[in-house]
C-alpha positions, 0 to 999 in steps of 0.5 A: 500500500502506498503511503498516503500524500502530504500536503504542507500549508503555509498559514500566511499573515496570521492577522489575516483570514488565512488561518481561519479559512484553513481549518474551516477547509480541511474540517469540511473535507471528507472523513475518508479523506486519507491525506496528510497536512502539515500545517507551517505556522504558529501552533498556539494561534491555531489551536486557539483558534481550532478553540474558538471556530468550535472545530474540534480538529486534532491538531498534533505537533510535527516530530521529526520521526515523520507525519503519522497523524492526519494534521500536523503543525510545523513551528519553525520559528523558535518563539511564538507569536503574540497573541494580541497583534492588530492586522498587519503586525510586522511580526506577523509578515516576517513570520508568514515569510519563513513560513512560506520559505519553510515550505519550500525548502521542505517541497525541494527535499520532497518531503511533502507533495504540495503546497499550498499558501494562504494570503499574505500582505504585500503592502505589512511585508515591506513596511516590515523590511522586506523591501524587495518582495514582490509577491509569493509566487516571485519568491517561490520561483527565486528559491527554486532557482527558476525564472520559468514559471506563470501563474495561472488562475482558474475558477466556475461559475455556478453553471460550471463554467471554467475560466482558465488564465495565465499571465504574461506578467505578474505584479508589474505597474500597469505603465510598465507593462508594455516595456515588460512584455517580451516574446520570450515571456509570452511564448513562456506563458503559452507553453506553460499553459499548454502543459497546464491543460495536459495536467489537468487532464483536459481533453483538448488544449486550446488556447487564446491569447489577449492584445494588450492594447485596446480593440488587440490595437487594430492593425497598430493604429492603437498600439503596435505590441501586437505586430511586434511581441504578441503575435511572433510569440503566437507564431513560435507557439504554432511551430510547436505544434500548440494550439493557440490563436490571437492576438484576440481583443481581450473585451470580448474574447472572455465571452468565447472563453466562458462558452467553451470555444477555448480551455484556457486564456494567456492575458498580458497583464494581472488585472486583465486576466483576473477581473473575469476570473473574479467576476464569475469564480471569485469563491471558487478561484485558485492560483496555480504556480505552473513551471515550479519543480513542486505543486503550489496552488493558493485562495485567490483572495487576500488577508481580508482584514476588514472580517478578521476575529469575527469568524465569516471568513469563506473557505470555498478558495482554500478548499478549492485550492487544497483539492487542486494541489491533491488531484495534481499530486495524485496525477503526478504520483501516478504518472511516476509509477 
């Protein structure tokens, strides 16, 4: 009998809505559910809050012997964190990093099958220090010394209509995005979402890709990133046998995407890809980091300060995400054997 999988989570900012949204989601999984999770972050918070959300969960401390109990908490940090801290402590964010950095190193020792982060607070990060941090799928790529990854998020609608989309760029400035837009991370974006599509065991993988400009900058009157990067990239993409098509004008493509006509959207930019997906997936979307050499998916949601201690926190996106780091380490465990 095969050993079952270990999923690691990252608690995140700990003044935020991530702990909270984590035991509501692993209380509502399934009691045949046979994974194994190891919770990274500060124990006496969670059991405190176990206590207070009246879940019952057994939580046990991590020994080095292994995981033999179903939920595990990892303290890497030597001291605990207080327990009266307002929303975006600095203390908090310092510790959400090595939390989030714990994880990782644990992944690239394949201790652990996947990994899945709860929300952070870019804005706490750098007020408390970190002045290069740019987001947690930046910092994961640094620390598995790669530069090829996308992140790719994906949600339904309460039809089940998926969207899929994958950025070109990530946390960039809108007025820096045209200069930041190269072939080279396009063609990278549409190769990744490709693989995606496989991953997820889709039967087909057709992919569309948006115009940065408006109206996919008609023939270079409104914009010339079109001519000169999009579609060489589209171009190179076709030569290898990819299924992809545009540049296609990004107000209207979603629409095609939302009736089925193509399985997945490569966006130029954060905000173009995630209003749509926000708009019909916003409890239901999960962040996928695609080309890292582990699984690592994430709530498409942030801290949400503004309902912290008063228990209403959703935990569909943390559910979705855990579900979605389980089936795609169950594929690729299967894959392996």
């Amino acid at each position: 009998m095969n050993p079952p999988l270990c999923i690691g989570i990252c608690l995140g900012d700990v003044t935020g809505i991530g702990p909270e949204v984590t035991l509501k989601a692993i209380a509502a999984l399934p009691p045949t559910d046979a994974t194994r999770y190891l919770l990274i972050g500060d124990a006496s918070h969670l059991r405190r809050l176990n206590d207070q959300l009246g879940l019952r969960l057994s939580l046990a401390d991590h020994t080095a012997g292994g995981l033999s109990e179903r939920i595990s908490i990892c303290q890497p940090l030597s001291e605990p964190l207080s327990a009266d801290m307002s929303p975006g402590d600095p203390r908090a964010a310092r510790a959400a990093l090595a939390w989030l950095r714990e994880g990782a190193h644990r992944c690239l020792r394949h201790e652990l099958a996947a990994l899945v982060t709860a929300p952070v607070n870019k804005e706490s990060i750098i007020r408390a220090g970190e002045k290069n941090f740019v987001g947690q799928t930046e910092l994961l790529s640094e620390l598995a010394l790669t530069e090829r990854t996308a992140m790719m998020l994906l949600g339904h609608d309460e039809r089940g209509r998926w969207l899929r989309v994958v950025l070109a760029t990530n946390h960039v400035p809108l007025r820096r995005v045209a200069d930041e837009l190269t072939q080279k991370k396009i063609l990278r974006a549409i190769e990744l979402a490709a693989q995606a599509c496989w991953d997820l065991g889709l039967p087909r993988a057709r992919i569309a890709v948006c115009g940065l400009n408006p109206h996919a900058g008609e023939g270079g009157k409104i914009g010339d990133e079109e001519i000169r990067t999009i579609s060489p990239a589209i171009q190179a993409a076709q030569a290898k046998q990819i299924e992809v098509t545009g540049p296609w004008a990004a107000d209207a493509l979603f629409y095609h995407v939302l009736r089925g006509e193509y399985d997945i959207v490569v966006a130029m930019y954060h905000d173009q890809g995630l209003g749509p997906l926000k708009m019909i997936g916003f409890e239901t979307g999960v962040n996928w980091t695609l080309g890292l050499p582990f699984i690592r998916t994430s709530p498409d949601h942030g801290t949400a300060y503004d309902i912290v201690g008063r228990h209403r926190a959703n935990p569909s996106s943390m559910t979705a995400a855990i579900v979605m780091a389980k089936n795609l380490a169950n594929k690729r465990f299967t894959k392996a054997n």
